[in-house]
LOKEGU-702691 format. One line per field, with one value per residue (C-alpha): chain; x, y, z. Coordinates in pm, 1 decimal. Example, Ala and Ser with C-alpha at 12.3 -4.5 7.8 and 13.67 -1.06 7.14 Angstrom:
<recs>
bamar	c(A/A);
px	c(1230.0/1367.0);
py	c(-450.0/-106.0);
pz	c(780.0/714.0);
</recs>
This chain:
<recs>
bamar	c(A/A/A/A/A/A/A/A/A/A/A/A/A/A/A/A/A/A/A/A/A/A/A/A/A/A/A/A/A/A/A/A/A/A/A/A/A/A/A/A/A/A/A/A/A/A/A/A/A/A/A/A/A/A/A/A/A/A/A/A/A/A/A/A/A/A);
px	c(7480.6/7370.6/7450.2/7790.3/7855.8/7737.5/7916.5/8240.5/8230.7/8173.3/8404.6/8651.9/8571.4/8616.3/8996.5/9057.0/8951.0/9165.4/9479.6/9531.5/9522.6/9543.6/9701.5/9533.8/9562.6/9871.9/10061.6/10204.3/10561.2/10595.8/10902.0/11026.8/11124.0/11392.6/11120.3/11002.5/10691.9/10599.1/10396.6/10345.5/10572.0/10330.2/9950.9/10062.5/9913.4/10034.6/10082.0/10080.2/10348.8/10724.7/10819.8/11152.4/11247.9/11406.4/11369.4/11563.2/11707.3/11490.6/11195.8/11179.0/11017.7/11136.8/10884.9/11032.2/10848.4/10851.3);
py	c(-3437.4/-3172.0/-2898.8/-3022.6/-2949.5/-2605.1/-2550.9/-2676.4/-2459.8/-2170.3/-2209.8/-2267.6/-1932.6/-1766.3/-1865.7/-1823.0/-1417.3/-1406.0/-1599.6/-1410.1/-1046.5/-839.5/-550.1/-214.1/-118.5/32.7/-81.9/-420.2/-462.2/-688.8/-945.6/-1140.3/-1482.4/-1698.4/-1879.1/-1560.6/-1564.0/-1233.5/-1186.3/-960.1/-1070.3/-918.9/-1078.8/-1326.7/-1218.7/-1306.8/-1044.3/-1125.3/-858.6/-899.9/-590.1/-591.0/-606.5/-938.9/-1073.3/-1011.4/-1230.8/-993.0/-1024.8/-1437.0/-1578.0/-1871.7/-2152.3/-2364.1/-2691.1/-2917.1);
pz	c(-2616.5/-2823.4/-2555.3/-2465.5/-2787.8/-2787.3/-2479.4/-2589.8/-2935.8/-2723.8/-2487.9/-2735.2/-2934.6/-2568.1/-2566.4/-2871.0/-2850.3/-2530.8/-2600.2/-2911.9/-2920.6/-3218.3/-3281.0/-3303.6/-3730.7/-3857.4/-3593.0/-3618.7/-3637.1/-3922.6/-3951.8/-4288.0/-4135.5/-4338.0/-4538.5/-4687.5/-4459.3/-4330.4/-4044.7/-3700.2/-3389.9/-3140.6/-3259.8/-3516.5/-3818.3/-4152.0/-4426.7/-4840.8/-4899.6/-4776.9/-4505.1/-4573.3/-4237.8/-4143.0/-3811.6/-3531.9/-3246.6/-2993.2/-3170.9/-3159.8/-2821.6/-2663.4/-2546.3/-2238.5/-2212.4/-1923.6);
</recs>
């Protein structure tokens, strides 16, 4: 039981390096969403300091679901 544990925890640290990839530093292109929230449109991360740079139509992704 032990190692199917192991197994799962890694293999869940192995998709979570390669779904999400992060931007090389200085170049995110960080978006203020309507909530105030600021955050990268191309890795994801979140930032504590508003951009000032409100987000655009083009920069939201649309997620079809069958």
């Amino acid at each position: 039981m032990e190692n199917t544990t192991e197994n799962t925890q890694l293999h869940l640290q192995n998709v979570r390096h390669s779904a999400f990839k992060e931007c090389e530093p200085n170049r995110h292109k960080a978006r203020d969403n309507a909530f105030g929230v600021t955050w990268c449109v191309k890795c994801g991360r979140l930032f504590t300091k508003p951009c000032g740079k409100p987000l655009q139509e083009g920069d939201k992704v649309v997620v079809h679901c069958a």
